[in-house]
Biopython code that builds the backbone (N, CA, C, O; Angstrom):
import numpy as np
from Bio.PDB.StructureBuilder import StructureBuilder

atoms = [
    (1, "UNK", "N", (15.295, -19.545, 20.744)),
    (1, "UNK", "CA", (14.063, -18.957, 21.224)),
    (1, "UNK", "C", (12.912, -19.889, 20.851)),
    (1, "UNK", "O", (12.842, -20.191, 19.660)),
    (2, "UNK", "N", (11.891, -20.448, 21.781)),
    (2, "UNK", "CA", (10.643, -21.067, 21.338)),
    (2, "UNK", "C", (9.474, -20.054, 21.031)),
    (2, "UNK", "O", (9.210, -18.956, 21.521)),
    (3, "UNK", "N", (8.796, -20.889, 19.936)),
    (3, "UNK", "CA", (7.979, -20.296, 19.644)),
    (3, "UNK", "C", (6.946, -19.211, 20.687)),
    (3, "UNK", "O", (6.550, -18.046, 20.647)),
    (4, "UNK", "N", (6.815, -20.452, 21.632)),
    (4, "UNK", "CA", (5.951, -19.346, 22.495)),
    (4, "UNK", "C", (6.377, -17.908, 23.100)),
    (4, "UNK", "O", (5.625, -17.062, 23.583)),
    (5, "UNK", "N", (7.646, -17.859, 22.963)),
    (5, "UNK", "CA", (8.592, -16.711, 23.299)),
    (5, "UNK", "C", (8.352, -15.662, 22.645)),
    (5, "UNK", "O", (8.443, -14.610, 23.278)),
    (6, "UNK", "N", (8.030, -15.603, 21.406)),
    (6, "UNK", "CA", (7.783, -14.634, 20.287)),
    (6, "UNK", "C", (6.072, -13.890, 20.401)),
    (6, "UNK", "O", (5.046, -14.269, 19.835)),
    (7, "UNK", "N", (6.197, -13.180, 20.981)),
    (7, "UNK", "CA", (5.147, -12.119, 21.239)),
    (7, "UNK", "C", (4.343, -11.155, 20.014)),
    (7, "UNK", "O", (4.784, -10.022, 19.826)),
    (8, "UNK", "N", (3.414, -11.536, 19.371)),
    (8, "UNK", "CA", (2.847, -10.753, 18.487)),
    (8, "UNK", "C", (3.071, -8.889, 18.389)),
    (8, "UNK", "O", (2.786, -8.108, 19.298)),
    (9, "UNK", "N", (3.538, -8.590, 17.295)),
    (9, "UNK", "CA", (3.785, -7.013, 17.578)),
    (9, "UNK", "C", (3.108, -6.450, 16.284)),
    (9, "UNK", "O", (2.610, -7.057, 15.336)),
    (10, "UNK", "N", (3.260, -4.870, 16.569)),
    (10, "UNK", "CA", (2.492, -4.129, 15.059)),
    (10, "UNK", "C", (3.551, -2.785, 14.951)),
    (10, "UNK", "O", (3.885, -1.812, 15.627)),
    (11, "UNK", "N", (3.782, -3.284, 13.903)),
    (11, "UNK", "CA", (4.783, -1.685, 13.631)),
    (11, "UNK", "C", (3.750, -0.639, 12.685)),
    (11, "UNK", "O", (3.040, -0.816, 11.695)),
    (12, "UNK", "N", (4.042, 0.395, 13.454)),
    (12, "UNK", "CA", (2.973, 1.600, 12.406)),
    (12, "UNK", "C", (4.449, 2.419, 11.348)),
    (12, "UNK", "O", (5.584, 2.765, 11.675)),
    (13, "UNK", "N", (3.818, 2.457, 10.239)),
    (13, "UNK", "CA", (3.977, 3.505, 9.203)),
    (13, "UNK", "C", (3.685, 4.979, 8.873)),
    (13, "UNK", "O", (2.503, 5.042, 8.534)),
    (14, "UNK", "N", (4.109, 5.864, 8.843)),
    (14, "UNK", "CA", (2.991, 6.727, 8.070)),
    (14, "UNK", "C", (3.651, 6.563, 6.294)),
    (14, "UNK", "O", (4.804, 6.252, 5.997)),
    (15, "UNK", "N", (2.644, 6.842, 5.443)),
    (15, "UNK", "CA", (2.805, 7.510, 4.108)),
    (15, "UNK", "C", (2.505, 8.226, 3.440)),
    (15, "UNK", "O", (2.710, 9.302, 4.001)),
    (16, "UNK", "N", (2.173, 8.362, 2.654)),
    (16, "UNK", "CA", (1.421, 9.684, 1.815)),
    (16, "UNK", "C", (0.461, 10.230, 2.041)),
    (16, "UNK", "O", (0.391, 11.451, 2.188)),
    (17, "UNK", "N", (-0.584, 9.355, 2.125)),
    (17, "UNK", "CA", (-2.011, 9.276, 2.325)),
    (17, "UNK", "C", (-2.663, 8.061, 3.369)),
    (17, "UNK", "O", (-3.866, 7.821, 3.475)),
    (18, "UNK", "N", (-1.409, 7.270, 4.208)),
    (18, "UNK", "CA", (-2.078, 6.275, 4.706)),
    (18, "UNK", "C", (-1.230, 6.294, 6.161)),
    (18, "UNK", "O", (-0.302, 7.068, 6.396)),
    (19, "UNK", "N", (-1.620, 5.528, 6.858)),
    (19, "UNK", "CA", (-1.177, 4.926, 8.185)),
    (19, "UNK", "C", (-1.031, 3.384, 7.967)),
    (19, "UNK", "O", (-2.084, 2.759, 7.839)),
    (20, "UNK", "N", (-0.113, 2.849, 7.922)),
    (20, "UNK", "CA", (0.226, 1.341, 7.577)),
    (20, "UNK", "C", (0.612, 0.701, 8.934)),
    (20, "UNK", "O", (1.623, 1.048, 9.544)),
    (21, "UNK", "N", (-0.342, -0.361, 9.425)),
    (21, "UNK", "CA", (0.307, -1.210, 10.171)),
    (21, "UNK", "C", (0.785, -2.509, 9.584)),
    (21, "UNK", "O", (0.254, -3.072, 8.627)),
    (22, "UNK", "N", (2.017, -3.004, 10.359)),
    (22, "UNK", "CA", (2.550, -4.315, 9.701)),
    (22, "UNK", "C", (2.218, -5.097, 10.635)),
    (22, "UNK", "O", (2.143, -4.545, 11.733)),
    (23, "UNK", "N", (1.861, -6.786, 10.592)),
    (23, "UNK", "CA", (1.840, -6.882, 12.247)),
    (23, "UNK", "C", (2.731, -8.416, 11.882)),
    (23, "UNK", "O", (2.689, -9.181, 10.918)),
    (24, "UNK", "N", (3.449, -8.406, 13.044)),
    (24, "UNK", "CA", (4.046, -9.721, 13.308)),
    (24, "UNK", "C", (3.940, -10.776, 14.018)),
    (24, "UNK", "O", (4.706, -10.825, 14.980)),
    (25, "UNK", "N", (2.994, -11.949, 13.811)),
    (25, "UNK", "CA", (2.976, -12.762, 14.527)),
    (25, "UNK", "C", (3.068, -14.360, 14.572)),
    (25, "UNK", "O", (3.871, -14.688, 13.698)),
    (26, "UNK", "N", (2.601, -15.418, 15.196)),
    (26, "UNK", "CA", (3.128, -17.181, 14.892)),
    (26, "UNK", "C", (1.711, -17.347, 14.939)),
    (26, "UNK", "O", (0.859, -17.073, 15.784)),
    (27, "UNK", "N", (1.680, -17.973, 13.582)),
    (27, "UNK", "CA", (0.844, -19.256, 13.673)),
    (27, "UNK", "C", (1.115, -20.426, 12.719)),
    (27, "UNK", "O", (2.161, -20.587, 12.090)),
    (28, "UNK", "N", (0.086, -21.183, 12.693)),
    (28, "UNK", "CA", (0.428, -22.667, 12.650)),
    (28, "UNK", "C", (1.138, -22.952, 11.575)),
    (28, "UNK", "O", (1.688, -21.879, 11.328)),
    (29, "UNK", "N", (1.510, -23.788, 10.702)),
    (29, "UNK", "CA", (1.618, -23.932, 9.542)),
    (29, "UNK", "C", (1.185, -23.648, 8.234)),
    (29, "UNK", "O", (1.829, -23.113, 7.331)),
    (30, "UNK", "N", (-0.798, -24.355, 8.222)),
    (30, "UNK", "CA", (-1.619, -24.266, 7.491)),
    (30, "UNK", "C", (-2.462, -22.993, 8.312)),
    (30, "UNK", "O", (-2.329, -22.938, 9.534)),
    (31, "UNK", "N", (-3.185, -22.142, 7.728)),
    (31, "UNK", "CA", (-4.439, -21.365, 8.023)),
    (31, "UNK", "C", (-4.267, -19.994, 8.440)),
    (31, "UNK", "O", (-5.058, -19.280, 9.056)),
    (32, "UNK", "N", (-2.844, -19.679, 7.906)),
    (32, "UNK", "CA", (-2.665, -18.416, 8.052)),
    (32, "UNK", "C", (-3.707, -17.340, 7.172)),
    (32, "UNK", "O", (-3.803, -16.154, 7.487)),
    (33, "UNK", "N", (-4.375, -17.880, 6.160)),
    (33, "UNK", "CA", (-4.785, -16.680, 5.345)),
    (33, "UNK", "C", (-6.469, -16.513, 6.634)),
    (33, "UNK", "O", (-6.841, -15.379, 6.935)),
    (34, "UNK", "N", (-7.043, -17.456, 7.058)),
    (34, "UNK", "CA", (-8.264, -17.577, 7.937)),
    (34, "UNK", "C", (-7.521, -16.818, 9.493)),
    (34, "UNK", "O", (-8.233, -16.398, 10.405)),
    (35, "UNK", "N", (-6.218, -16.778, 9.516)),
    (35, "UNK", "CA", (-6.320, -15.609, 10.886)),
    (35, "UNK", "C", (-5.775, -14.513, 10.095)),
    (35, "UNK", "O", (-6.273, -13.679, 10.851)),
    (36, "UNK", "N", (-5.196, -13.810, 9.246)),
    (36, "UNK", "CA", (-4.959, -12.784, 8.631)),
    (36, "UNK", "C", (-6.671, -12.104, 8.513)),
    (36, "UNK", "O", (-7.125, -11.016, 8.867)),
    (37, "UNK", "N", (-7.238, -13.168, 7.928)),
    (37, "UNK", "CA", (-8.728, -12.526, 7.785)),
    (37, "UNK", "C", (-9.624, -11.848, 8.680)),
    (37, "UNK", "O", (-10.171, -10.748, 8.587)),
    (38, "UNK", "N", (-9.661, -12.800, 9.630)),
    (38, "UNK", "CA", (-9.832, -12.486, 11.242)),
    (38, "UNK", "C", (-9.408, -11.578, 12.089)),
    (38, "UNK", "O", (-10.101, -11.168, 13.020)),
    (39, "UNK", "N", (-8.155, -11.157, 11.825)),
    (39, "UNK", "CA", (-7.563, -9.872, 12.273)),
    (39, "UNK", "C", (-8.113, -8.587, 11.501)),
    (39, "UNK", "O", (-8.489, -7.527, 12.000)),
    (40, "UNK", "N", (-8.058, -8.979, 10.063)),
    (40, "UNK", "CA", (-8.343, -7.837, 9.341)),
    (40, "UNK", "C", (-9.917, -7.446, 9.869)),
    (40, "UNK", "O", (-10.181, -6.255, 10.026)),
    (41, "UNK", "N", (-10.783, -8.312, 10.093)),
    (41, "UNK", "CA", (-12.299, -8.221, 10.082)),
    (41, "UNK", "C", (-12.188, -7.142, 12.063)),
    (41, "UNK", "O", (-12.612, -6.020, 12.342)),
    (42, "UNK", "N", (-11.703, -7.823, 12.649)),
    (42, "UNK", "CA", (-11.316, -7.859, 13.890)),
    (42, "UNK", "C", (-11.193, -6.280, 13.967)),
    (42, "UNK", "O", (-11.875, -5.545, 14.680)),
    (43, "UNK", "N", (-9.965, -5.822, 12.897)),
    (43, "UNK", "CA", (-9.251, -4.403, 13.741)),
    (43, "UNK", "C", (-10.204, -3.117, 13.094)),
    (43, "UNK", "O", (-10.322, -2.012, 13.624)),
    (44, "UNK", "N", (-10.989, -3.652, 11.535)),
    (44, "UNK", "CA", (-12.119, -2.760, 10.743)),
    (44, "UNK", "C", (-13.601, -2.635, 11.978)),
    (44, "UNK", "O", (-14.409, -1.707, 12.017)),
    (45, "UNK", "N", (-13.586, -3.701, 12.749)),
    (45, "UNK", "CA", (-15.250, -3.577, 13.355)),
    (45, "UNK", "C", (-14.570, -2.732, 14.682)),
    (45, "UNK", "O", (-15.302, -1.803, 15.024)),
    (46, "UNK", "N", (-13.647, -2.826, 15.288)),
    (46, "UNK", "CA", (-13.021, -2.140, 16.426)),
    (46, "UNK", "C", (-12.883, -0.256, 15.897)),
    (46, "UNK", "O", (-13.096, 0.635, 16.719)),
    (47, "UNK", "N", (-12.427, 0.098, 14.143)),
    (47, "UNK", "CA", (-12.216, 1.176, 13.775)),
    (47, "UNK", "C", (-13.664, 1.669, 13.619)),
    (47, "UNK", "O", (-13.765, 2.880, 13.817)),
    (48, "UNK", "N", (-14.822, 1.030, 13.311)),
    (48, "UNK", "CA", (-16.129, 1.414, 13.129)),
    (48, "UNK", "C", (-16.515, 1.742, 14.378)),
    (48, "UNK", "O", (-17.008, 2.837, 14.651)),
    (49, "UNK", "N", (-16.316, 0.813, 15.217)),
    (49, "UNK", "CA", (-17.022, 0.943, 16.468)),
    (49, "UNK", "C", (-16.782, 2.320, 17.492)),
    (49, "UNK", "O", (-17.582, 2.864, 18.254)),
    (50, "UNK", "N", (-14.659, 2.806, 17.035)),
    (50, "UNK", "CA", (-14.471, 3.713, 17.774)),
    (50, "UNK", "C", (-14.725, 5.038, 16.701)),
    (50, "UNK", "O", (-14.193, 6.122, 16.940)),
    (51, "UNK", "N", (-15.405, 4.875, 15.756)),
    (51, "UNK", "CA", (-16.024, 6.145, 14.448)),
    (51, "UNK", "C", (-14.396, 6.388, 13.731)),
    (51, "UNK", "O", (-13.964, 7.540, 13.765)),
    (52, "UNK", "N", (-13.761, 5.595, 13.268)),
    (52, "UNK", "CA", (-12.630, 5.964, 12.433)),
    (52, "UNK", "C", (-13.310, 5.374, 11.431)),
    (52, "UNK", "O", (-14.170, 4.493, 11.447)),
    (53, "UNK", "N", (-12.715, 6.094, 10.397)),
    (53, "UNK", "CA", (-12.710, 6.453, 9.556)),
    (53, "UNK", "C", (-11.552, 6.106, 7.937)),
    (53, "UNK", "O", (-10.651, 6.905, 7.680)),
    (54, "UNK", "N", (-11.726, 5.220, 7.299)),
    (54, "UNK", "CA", (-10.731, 4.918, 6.643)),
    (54, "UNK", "C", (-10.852, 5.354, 5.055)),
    (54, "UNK", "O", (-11.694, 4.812, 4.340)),
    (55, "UNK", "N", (-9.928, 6.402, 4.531)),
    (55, "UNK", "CA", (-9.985, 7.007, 3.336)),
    (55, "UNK", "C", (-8.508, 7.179, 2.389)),
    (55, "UNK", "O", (-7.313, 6.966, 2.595)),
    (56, "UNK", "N", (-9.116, 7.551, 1.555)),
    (56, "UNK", "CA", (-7.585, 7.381, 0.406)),
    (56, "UNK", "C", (-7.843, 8.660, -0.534)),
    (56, "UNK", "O", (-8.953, 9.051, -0.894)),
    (57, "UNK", "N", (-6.156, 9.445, -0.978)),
    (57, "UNK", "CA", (-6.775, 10.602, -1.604)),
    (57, "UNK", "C", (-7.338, 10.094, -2.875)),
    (57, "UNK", "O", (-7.198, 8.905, -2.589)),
    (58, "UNK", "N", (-7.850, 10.067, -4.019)),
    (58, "UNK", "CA", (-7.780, 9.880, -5.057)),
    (58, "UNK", "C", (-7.806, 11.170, -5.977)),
    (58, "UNK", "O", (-8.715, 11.940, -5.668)),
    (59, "UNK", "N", (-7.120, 11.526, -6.895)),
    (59, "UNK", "CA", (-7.128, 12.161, -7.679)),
    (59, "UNK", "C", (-7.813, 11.872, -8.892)),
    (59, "UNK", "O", (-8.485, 10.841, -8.915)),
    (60, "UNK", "N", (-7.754, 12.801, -10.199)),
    (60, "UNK", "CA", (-9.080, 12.477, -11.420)),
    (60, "UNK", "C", (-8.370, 13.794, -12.152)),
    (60, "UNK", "O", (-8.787, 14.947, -12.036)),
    (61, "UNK", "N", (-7.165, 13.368, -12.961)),
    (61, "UNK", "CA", (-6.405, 14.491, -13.835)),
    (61, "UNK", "C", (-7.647, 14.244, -15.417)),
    (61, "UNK", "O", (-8.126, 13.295, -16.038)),
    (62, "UNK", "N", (-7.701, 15.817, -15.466)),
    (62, "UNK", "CA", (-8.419, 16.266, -16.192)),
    (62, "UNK", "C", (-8.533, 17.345, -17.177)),
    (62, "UNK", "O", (-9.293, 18.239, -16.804)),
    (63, "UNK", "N", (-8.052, 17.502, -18.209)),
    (63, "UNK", "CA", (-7.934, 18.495, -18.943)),
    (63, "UNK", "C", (-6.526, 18.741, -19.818)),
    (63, "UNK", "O", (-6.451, 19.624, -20.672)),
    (64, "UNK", "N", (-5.720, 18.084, -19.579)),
    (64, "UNK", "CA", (-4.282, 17.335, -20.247)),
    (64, "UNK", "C", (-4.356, 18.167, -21.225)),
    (64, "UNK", "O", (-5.278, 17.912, -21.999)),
    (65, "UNK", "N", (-3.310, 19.674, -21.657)),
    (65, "UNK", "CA", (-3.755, 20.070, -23.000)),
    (65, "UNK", "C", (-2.883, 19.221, -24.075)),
    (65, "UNK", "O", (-2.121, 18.323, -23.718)),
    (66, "UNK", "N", (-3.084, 19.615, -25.482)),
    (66, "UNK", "CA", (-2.445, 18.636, -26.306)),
    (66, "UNK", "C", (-1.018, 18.815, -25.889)),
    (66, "UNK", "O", (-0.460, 19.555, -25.078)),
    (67, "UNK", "N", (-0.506, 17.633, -26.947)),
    (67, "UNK", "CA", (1.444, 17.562, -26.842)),
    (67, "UNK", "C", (1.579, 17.839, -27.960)),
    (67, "UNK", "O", (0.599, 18.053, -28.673)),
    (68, "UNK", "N", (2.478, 17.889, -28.284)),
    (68, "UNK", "CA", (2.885, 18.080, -29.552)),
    (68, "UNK", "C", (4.328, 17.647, -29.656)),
    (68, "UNK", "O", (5.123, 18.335, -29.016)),
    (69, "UNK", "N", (4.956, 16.317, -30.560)),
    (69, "UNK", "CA", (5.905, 16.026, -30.485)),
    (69, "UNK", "C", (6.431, 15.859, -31.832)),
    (69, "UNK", "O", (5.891, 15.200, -32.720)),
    (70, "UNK", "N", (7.795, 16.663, -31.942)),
    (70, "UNK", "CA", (8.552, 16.792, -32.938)),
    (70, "UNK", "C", (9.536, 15.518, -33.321)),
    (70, "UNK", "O", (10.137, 14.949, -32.411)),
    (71, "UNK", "N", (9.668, 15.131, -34.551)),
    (71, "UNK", "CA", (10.691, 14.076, -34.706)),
    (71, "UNK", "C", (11.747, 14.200, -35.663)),
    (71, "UNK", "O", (11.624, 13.827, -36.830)),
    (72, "UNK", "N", (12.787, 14.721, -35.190)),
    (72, "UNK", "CA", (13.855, 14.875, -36.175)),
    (72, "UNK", "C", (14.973, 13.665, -36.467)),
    (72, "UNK", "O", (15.169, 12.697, -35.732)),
    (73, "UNK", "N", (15.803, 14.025, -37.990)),
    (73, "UNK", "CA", (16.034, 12.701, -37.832)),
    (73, "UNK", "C", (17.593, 13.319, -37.787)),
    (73, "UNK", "O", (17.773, 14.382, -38.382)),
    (74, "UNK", "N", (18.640, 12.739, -37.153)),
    (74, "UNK", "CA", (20.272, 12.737, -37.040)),
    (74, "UNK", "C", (21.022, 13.712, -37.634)),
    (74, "UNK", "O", (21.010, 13.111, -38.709)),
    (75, "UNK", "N", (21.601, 14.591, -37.857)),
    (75, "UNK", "CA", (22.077, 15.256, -39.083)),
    (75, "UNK", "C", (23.204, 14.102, -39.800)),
    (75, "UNK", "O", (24.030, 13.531, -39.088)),
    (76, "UNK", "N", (23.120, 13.867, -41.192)),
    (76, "UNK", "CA", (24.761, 13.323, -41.517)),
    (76, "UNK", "C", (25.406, 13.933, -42.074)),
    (76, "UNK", "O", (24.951, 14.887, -42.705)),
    (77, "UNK", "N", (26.761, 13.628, -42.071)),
    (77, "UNK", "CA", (28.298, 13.952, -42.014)),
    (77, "UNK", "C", (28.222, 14.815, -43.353)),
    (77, "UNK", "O", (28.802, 15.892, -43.492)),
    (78, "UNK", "N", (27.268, 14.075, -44.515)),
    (78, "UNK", "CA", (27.125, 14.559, -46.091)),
    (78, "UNK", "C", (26.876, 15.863, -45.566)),
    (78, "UNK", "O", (27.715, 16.763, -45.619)),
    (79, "UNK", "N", (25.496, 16.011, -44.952)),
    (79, "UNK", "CA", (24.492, 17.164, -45.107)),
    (79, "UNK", "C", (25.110, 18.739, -44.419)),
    (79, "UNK", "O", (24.526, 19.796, -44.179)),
    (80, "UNK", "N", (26.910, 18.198, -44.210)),
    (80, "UNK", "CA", (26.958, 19.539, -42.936)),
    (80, "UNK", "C", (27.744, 20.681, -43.957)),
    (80, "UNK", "O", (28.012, 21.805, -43.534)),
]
sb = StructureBuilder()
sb.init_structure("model")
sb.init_model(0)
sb.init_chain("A")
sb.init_seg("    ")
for serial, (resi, resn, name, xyz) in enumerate(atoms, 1):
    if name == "N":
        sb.init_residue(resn, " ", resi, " ")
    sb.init_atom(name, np.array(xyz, "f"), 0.0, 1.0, " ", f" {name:<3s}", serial, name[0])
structure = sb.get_structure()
């Protein structure tokens, strides 16, 4: 298969709290992190533009009552 054959794709996810796209595509050798960037900038001004919205749950545990942990030690063979 030549390169040009290979057609850029995006697989969606769901997870917990998110929608994950993966995306698959060719480029050059050098300068992949400058089109990764470009895409990323690319698909955030397209989600603004159509009013999405991008959020994460976060939680904030609060109030933990105490523990209390016991430490015993082995019984031996003497002590039974």
């Amino acid at each position: 298969m030549r390169r040009s054959e290979i057609a850029p794709q995006v697989f969606w996810r769901l997870t917990d709290n998110w929608l994950e796209m993966a995306l698959r595509f060719v480029t050059k050798e050098f300068g992949t992190r400058q089109v990764k960037d470009r895409m990323s900038r690319d698909i955030l001004s397209a989600f603004d533009e159509a009013g999405i919205e991008i959020a994460s749950g976060t939680y904030e545990i609060v109030g933990i009552p105490p523990i209390r942990v016991e430490l015993r030690t082995p019984a031996r063979d003497s002590d039974r």
